[in-house]
C-alpha positions in Angstrom: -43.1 -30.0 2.4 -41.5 -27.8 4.4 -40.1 -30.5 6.6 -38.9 -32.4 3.8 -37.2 -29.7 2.4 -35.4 -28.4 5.8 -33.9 -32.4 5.6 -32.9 -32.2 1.8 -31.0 -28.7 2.4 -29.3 -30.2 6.3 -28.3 -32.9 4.5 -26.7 -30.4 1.7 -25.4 -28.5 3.5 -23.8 -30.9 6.0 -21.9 -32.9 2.9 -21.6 -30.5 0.7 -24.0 -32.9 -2.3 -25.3 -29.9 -4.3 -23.0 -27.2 -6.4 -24.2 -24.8 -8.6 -23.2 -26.1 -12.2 -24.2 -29.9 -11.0 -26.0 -32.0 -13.6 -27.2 -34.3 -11.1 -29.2 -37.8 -12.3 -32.4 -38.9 -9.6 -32.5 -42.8 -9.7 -36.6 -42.9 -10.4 -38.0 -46.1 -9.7 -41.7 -45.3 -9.0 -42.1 -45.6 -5.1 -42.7 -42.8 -2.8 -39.4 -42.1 -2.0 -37.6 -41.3 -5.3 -40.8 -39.7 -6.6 -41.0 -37.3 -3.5 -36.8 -36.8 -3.8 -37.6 -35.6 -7.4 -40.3 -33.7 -6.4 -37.4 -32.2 -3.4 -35.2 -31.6 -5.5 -37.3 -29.7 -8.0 -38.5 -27.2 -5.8 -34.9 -27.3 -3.9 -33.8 -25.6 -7.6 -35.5 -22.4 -7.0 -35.0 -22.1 -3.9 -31.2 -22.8 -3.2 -29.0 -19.7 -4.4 -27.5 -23.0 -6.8 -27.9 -23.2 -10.0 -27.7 -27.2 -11.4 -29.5 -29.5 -13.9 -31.7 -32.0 -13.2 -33.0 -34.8 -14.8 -34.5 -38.1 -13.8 -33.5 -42.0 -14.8 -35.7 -45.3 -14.8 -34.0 -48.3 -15.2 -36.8 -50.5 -16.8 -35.9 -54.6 -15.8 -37.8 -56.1 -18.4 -40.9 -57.7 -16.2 -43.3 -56.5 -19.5 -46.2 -54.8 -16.7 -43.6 -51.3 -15.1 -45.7 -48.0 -15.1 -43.4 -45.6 -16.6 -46.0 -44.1 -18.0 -46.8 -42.7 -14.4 -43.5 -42.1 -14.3 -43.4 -39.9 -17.4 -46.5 -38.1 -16.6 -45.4 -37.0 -13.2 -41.7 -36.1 -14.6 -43.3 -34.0 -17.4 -45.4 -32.3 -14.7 -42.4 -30.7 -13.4 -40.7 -30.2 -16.7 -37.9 -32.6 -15.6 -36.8 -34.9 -18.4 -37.3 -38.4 -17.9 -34.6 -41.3 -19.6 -36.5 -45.0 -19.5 -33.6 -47.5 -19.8 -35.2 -50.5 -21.2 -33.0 -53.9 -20.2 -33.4 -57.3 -20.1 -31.9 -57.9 -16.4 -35.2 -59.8 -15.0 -34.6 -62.5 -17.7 -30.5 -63.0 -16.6 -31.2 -63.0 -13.1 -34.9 -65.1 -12.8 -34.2 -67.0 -16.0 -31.0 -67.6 -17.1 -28.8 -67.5 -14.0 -31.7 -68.5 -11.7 -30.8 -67.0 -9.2 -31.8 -68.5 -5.2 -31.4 -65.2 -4.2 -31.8 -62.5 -6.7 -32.1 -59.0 -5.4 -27.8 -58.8 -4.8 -27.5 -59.5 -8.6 -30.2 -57.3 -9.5 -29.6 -54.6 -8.1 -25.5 -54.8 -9.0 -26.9 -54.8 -12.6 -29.6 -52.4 -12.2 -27.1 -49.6 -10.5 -24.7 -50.4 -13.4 -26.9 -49.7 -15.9 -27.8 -46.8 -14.5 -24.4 -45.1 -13.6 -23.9 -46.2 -17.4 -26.4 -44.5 -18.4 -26.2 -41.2 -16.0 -22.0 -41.0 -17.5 -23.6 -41.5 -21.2 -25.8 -37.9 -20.0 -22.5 -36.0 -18.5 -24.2 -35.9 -15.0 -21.8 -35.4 -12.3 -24.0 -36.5 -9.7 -26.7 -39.8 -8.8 -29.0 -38.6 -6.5 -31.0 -42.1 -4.6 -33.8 -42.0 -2.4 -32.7 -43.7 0.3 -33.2 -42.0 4.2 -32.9 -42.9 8.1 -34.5 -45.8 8.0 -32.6 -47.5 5.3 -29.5 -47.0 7.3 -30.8 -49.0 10.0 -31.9 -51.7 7.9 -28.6 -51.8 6.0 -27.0 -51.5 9.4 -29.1 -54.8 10.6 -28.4 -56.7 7.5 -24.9 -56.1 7.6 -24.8 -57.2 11.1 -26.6 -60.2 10.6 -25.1 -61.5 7.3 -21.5 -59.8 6.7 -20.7 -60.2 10.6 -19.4 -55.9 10.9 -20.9 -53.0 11.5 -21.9 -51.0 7.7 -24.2 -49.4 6.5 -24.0 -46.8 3.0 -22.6 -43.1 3.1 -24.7 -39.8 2.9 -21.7 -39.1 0.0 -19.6 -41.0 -2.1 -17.5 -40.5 -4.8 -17.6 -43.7 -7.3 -14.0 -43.2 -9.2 -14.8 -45.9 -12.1 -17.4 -43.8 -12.9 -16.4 -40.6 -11.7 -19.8 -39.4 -10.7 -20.6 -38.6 -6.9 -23.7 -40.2 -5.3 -25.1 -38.3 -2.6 -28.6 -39.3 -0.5 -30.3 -36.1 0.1 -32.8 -37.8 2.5 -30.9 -39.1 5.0 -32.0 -37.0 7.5 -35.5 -37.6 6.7 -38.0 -41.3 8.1 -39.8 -43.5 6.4 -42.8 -41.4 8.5 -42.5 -38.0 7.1 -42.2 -39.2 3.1 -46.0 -41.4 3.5 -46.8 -38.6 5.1 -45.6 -35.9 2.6 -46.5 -38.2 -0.2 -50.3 -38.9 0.9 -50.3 -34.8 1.7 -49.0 -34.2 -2.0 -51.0 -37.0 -3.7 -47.8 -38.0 -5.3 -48.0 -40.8 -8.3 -46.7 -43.9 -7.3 -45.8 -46.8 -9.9 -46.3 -50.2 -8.8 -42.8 -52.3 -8.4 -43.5 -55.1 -11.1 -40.8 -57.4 -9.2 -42.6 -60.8 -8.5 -40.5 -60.8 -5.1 -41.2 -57.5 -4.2 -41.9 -57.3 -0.1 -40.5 -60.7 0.3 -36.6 -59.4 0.3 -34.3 -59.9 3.0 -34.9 -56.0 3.7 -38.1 -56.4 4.0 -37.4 -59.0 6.7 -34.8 -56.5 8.7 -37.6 -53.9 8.3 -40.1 -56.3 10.3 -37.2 -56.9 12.5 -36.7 -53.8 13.5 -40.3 -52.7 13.9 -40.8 -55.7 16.1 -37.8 -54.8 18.0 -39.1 -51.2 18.2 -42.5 -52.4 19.9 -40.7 -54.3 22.4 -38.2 -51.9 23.1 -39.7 -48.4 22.1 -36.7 -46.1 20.6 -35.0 -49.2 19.1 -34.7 -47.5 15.9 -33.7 -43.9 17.2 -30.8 -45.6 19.1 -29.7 -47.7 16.7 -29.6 -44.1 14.2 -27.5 -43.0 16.6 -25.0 -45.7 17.2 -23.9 -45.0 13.5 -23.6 -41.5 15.2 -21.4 -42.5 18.5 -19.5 -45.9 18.1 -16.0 -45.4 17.8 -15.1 -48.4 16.0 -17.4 -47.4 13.3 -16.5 -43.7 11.9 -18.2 -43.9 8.7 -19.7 -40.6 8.9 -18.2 -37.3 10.7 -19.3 -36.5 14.5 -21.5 -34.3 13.8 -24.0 -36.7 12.4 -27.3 -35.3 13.6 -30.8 -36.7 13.5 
């Protein structure tokens, strides 16, 4: 854990995400990632000289067959208070709308319900779970279906909802949260989506491991052309992995 929370606290440190008097809101959706980042962030409260709130938010689709009660186990476990957000978003987007391609409209309503929510509990921060390897893929997919060079920020601030969402596990791979999360015997809740592991990120995920067993240190290099390209100054110079 050690390693994980170096990351959390570079990361903190580097984009200034965590103040003391921050109510900030973890996006908990029940895989490794956002259970270990509440787990981080947990301990990461008594040991940072900050002193901010936490508390934890599931946005519940509608499928009928989510864990939460894993969920809520595991949040009560570390005295964090848990809000389940019960919505009917897997009926708009499978059965009324359809949708060929669902996961952009799902997640655009999933996210909204959840900053709705987050504003509803005065939280000044989101906190998601996303790290190095998620920039690569959302580097990729951009690339291959938006035609430019993006990928999301360690830190932004979302004015129509004035809440800041920072991404304390940016510095951190895919790797080290199994690893931390086997080490930890962490809880993890199923994903109920029917098309889970069948997304377009999953595809740029198999792209770039293929790519990275052709070409060993694909994925290092392509971290650190978010780093060096001067055409694409999304994040400061001193980006660091």
């Amino acid at each position: 854990m050690r390693k994980i929370l170096g990351a959390l606290r570079r990361a903190d440190e580097r984009f200034s995400m965590i103040a003391s008097g921050d109510r900030i809101a973890v996006g908990l959706s029940g895989g490794k990632d956002s259970m270990l980042l509440l787990y981080a962030l947990h301990l990461y409260q008594k040991y940072a000289k900050k002193d901010y709130d936490l508390l934890a938010i599931t946005v519940d689709l509608g499928f009928g067959n989510y864990a939460t009660g894993v969920m809520r186990e595991y949040a009560d476990s570390l005295g964090v208070p848990l809000h389940i957000l019960e919505t009917n978003i897997s009926e708009i987007v499978f059965d009324i709308r359809k949708e060929k391609n669902p996961c952009s409209l799902c997640a655009k309503m999933r996210k909204g319900a959840f900053y709705e929510k987050a504003t509803e509990l005065s939280c000044t921060k989101a906190a998601f779970a996303h790290h190095g390897d998620d920039v690569i893929e959302t580097l990729l997919l951009s690339l291959m279906y938006e035609g430019r060079m993006n990928t999301f920020s360690p830190k932004s601030y979302l004015s129509r909802r004035e809440i800041t969402l920072v991404r304390p596990f940016v510095f951190l791979r895919e790797r080290d949260i199994v690893s931390a999360v086997g080490r930890l015997d962490i809880p993890i809740a199923k994903n109920p989506c029917p098309i889970d592991f069948s997304t377009k990120r999953e595809q740029a995920k198999e792209i770039v491991k293929y790519l990275n067993s052709l070409y060993p240190g694909t994925a290092d290099n392509m971290l650190n052309a978010v780093k060096t390209t001067q055409t694409y100054n999304l994040w400061n110079k001193d980006w660091d992995f």
